[in-house]
C-alpha positions as CSV (number, residue, x, y, z in Angstrom):
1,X,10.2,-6.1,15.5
2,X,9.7,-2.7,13.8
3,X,7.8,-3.0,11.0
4,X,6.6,-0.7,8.3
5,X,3.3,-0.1,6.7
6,X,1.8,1.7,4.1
7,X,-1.9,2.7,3.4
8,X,-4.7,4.8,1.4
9,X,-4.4,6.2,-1.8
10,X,-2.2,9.1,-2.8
11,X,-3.5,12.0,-5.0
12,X,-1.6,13.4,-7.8
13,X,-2.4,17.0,-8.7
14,X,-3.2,18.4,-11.9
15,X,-3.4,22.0,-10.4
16,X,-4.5,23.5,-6.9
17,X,-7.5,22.2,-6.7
18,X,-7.9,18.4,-8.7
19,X,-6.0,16.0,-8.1
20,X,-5.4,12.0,-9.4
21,X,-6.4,9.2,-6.9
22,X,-8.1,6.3,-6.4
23,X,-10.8,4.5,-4.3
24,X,-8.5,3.0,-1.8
25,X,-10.2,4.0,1.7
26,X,-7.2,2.6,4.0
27,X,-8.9,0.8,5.9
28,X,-7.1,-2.5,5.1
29,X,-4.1,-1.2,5.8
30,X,-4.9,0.6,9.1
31,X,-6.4,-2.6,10.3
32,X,-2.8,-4.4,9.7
33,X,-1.0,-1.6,11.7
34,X,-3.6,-2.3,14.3
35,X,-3.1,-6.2,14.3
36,X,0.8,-5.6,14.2
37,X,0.8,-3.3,17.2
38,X,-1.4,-5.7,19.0
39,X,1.0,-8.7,18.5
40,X,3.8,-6.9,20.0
41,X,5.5,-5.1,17.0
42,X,6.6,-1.4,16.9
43,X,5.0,0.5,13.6
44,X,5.5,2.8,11.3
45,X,2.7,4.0,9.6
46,X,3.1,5.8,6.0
47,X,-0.6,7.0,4.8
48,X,-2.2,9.0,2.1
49,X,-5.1,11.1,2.6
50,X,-7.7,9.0,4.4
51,X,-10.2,9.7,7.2
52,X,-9.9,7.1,9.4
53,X,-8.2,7.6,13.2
54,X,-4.4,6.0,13.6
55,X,-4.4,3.0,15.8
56,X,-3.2,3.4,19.3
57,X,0.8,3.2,20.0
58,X,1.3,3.4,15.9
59,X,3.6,6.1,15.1
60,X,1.9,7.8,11.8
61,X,3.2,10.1,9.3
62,X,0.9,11.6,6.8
63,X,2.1,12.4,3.0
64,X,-0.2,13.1,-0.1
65,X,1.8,12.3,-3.5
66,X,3.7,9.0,-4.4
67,X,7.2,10.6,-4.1
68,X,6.1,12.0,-0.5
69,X,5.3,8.4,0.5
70,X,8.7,7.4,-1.1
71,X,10.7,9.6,0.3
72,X,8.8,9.2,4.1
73,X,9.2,5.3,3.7
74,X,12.8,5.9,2.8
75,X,13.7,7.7,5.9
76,X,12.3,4.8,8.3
77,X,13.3,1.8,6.0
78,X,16.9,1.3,7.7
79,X,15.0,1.0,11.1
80,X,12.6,-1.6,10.5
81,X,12.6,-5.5,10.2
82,X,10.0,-5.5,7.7
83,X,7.3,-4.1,5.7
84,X,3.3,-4.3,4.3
85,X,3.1,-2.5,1.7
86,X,-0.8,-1.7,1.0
87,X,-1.2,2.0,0.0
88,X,-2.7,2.2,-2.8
89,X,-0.3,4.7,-4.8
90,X,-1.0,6.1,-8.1
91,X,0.8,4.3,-11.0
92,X,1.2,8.2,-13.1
93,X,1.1,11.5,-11.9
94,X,0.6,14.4,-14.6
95,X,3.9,15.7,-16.3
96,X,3.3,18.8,-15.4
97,X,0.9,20.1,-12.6
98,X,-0.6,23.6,-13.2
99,X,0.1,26.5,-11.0
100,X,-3.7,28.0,-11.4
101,X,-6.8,26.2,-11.9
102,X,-7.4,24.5,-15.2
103,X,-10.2,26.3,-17.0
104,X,-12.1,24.9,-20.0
105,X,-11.8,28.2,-22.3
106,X,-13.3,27.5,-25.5
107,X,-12.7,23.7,-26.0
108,X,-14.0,20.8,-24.1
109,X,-11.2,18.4,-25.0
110,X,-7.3,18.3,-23.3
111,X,-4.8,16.2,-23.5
112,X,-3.2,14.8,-20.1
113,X,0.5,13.7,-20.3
114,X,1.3,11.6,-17.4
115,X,4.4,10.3,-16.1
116,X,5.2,6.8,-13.7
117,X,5.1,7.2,-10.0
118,X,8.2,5.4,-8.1
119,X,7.4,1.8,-7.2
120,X,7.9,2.4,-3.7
121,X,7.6,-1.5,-2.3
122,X,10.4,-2.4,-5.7
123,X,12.5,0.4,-4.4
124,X,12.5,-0.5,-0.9
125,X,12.5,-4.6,-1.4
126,X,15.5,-4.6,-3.4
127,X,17.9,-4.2,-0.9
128,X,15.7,-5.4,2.0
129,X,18.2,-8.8,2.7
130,X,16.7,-10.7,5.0
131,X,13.7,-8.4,6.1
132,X,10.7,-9.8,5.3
133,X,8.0,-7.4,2.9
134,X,4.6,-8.4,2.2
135,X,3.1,-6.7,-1.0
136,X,-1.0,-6.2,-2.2
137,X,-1.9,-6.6,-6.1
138,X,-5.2,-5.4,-6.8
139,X,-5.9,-6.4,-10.0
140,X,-9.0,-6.9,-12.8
141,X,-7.9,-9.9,-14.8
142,X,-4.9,-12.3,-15.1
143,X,-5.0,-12.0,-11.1
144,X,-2.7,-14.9,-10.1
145,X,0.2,-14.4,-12.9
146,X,0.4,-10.4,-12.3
147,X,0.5,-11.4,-8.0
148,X,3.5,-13.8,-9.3
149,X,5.0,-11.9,-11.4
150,X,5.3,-8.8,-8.7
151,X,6.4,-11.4,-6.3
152,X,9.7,-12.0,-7.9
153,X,10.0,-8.8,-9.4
154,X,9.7,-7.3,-6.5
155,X,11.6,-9.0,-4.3
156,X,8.7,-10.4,-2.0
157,X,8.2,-12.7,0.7
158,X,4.3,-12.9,0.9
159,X,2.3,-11.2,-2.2
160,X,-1.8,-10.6,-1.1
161,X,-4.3,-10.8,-4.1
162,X,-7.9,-8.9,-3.9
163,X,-10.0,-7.6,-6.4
164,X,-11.7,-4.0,-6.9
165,X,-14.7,-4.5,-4.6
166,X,-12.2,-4.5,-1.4
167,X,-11.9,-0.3,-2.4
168,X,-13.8,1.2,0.2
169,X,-15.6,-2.7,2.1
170,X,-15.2,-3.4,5.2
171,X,-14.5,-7.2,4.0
172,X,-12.2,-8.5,1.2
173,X,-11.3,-12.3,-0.3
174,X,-7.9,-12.8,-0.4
175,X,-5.7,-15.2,-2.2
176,X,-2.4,-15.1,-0.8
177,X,1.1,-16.4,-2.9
178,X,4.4,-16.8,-0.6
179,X,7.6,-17.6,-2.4
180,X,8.3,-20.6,-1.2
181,X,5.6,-21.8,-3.9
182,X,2.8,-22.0,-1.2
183,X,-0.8,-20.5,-2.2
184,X,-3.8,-19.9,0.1
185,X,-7.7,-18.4,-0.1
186,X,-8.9,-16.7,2.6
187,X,-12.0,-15.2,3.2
188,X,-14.8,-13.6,2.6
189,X,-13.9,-12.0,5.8
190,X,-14.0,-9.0,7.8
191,X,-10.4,-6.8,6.7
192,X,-9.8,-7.0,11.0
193,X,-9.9,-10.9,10.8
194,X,-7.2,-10.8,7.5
195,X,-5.0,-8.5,8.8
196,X,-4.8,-10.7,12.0
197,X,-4.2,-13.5,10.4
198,X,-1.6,-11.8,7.9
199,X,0.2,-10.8,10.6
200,X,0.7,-14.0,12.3
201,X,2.2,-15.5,9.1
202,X,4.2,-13.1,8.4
203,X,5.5,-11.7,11.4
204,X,5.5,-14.5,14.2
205,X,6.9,-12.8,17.5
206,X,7.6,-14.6,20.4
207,X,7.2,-12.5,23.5
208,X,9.7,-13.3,26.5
């Protein structure tokens, strides 16, 4: 199977210089390519800015914004039997990104008007028939109804639950929610150990 990952954050510039982002290291998702490859599966991977070297045999394509890693995801999706979406894309970008750097001139207040990113994994899953896509909710509070809720609105097969503290570890707890009702906690473990265990429910391959 050919399957499709993302990973890392995006950044979201306000002018040449700053940008919006996030903690997200990629290192979850990097481990996952590496666990898919290793089981037999061809890869795609679609990655913000991270510094972290590609796995072996993965075929790697580096964006920065949320409508780069759209549009790159977009140009592979027709080729692959299935996806893991864990990037950790930005939920706004600014309206408007300057063309020079922002200077503070004589206040020290502004206002930031911010627009949605695309949700890439609801783009992508909403036409995936019967390719299977794993998604990641990262969330603060109300954990387990958000990780439903962006199961079905979404369109997934498997949705993974962690918390913040996963930004940036080299471990993570997850609970993980497939559609056919089934729920299950795994870890504290290292992110190598999940994403080989994701992996193997999600994408079973036999090899002749």
């Amino acid at each position: 199977m050919k399957i499709l990952v993302t990973a890392g954050p995006t950044r979201e510039p306000l002018d040449p210089i700053r940008f919006l982002s996030n903690r997200s290291s990629g290192r979850m998702g990097f481990e996952i390519a590496r666990a898919l490859r290793s089981a037999g599966h061809e890869v795609v991977l679609v990655h913000g800015p991270v510094s972290l070297k590609v796995p072996s045999g993965v075929e790697a394509v580096a964006v920065e914004t949320g409508r780069q890693m759209l549009a790159a995801c977009r140009r592979h999706w027709s080729s692959c039997q299935g996806m893991v979406a864990v990037a950790a894309v930005a939920d706004f970008r600014p309206t408007k990104a300057e063309f020079q750097k922002m200077k503070k001139g004589q206040t020290t207040e502004t206002k930031l008007t911010l627009t949605a990113n695309p949700d890439i994994v609801g783009t992508l899953a909403t036409k995936k028939g019967s390719r299977v896509v794993v998604g990641f909710a990262l969330e603060t509070k109300a954990g387990k109804k958000e990780a439903l809720r962006k199961m079905v609105t979404k369109n997934l097969d498997f949705v993974v639950l962690n918390g913040p503290a996963a930004q940036g570890a080299s471990t993570a707890q997850w609970e993980v929610f497939g559609k056919d009702g089934s729920q299950e906690n795994w870890g504290p473990s290292a992110k190598k150990t999940l994403a080989r265990r994701l992996v193997r429910k999600a994408f079973p391959l036999v090899l002749e």
